[in-house]
N, C-alpha and C positions, 0 to 999 in steps of 0.2 A: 213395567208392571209395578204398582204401588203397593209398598210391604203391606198396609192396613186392610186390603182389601180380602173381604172374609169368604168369599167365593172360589181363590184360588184352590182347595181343599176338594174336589169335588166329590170324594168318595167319602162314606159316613163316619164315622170317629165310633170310638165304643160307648162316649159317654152320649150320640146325639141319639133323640126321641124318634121313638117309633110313631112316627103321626098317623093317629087313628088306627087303620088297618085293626079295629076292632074284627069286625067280621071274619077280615081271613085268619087275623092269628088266635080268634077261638077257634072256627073249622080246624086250624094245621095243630093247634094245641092239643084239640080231643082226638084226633086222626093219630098222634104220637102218642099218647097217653096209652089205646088199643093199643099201638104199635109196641110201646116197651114190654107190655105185660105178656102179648100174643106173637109178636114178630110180626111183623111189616116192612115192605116196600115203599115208599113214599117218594113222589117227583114233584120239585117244586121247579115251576118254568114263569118267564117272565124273561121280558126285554135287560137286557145291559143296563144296570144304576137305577130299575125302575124301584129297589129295594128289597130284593130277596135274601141277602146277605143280612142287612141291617135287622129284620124280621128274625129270621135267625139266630142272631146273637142277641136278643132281647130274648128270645124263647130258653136258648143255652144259658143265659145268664138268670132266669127262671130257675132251668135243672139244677143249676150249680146250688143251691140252696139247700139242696135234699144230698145224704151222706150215701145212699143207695143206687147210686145212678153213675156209672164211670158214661164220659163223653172225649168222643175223639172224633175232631174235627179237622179235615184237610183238604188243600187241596190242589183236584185229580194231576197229576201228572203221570207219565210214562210208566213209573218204577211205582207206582202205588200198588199194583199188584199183589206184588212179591211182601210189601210191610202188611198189608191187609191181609194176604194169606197167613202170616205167622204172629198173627196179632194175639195176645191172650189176653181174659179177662175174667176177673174174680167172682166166680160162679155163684156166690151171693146176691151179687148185683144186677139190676139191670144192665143193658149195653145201647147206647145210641151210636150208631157212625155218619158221620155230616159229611161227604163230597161236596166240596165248592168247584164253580167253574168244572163239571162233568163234561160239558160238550168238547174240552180236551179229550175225550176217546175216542177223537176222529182223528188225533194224532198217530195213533196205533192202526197195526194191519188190521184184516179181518180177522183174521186168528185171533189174534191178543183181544181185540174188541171183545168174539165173544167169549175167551175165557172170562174176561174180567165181571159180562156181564153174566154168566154164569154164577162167579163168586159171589155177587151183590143179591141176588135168588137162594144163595146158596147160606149165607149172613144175615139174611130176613127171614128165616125159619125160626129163629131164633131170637132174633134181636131188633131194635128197630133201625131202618136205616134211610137217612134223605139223601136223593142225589139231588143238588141245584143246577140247571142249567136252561141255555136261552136261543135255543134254536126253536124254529118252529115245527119243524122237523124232528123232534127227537128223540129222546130213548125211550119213549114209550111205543111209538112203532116198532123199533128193535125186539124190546118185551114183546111186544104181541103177537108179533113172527114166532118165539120162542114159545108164546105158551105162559109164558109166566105172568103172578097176576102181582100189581102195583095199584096203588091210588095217587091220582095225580091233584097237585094246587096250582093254579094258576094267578099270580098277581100283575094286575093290571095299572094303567097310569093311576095317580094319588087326583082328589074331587080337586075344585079348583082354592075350595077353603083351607084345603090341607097343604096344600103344594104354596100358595099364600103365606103359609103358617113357618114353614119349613126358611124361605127367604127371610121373615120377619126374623128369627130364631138367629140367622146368620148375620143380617144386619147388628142384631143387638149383642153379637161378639165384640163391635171394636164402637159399642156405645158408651158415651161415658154412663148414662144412666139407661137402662129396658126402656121399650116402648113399643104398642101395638102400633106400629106406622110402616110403611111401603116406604119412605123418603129415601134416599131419593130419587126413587122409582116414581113412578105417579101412577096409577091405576090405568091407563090406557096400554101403559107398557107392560103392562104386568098383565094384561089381557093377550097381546102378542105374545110374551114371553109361555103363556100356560098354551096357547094355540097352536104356537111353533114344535113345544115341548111333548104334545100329546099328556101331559102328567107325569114326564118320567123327571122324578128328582133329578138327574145326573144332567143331564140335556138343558134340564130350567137351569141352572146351578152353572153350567158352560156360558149360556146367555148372559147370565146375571154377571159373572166375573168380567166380559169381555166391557159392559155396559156400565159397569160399577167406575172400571179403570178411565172409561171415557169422559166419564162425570164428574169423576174426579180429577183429570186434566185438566180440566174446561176451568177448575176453581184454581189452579196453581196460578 
């Protein structure tokens, strides 16, 4: 594998661009906004690498701006429980809690399952709270069996402009100067590449690095 090649990376960085996703991240923006002031449940779901993470931490790094607002973000494993249970927080302030990788609660019994989901019902009276995760299946069935109420987002694969955008962005990592160009992709592969892909960054982003490497063989 060729050091140069700017696709080995395939998970997002904190400095990289949230492309577009206009739409969902006003919808999740104003959905947390209620949520700090009122308490809320919120579920964000979407495939593996489609970007719900990256949305995320564009939206957190929003809050961090404002002195009123503690955020604490993790995530889920086994023992999160037990630090969530005995979490405190400066009663002046708002409170956000972000689960990443939630669909770890299938790690746990059923017991433990619903204490935990209990607490997060329990934590959203009060405060707001997002769990992330990427089943299709998931805790929002759990919630509904229980009774308790949540709002759910859902993000789907990135337009074909955007996912486009994203590759250009990565190419122009090991450019000596920017440039709006596919090269040395060509537009037909970069038609596969988005087909194959469905739009999930992570998937296009696998593609690309495998294709990157082979292109650049060909020139040594």
């Amino acid at each position: 594998m060729l050091a140069n090649n700017p696709f080995i990376n395939i998970t997002s960085s904190g400095n990289e661009k949230v492309i577009n996703r206009v739409k969902e991240r006003v919808e999740l923006q104003v959905s947390l906004n209620d949520a700090l002031y009122h308490g809320k449940l919120i579920i964000l779901k979407g495939q593996q690498g489609v970007g719900k993470s990256t949305l995320i931490h564009a939206i957190i790094k929003d809050l961090s701006r404002s002195s009123n607002i503690d955020v604490v973000k993790e995530e889920f494993t086994p023992s999160i429980y037990n630090k969530l249970r005995t979490l405190t927080f400066n009663p002046t302030k708002k409170a956000l809690i972000v689960l990443d990788d939630f669909n770890n609660i299938e790690l746990l019994d059923k017991n433990s399952q619903l204490k935990v989901l209990n607490l997060m019902d329990e934590l959203a009276q009060k405060m707001a709270i997002i769990l992330i995760e990427s089943r299709d299946e998931g805790v929002e069935k759990e919630f509904k069996k229980l009774g308790k109420n949540f709002e759910k987002h859902e993000l789907r694969g990135l337009s074909e402009s955007d996912l486009k955008q994203i590759i250009i962005d990565r190419l122009n990592m090991v450019r000596p100067i920017a440039r709006n160009s596919l090269e040395p992709f060509t537009e037909e592969e970069y038609g596969k590449i988005f087909k194959r892909s469905g739009g999930n960054p992570r998937i296009a982003l696998l593609i690309c690095s495998a294709l990157y490497d082979q292109k650049q063989l060909k020139l040594v």
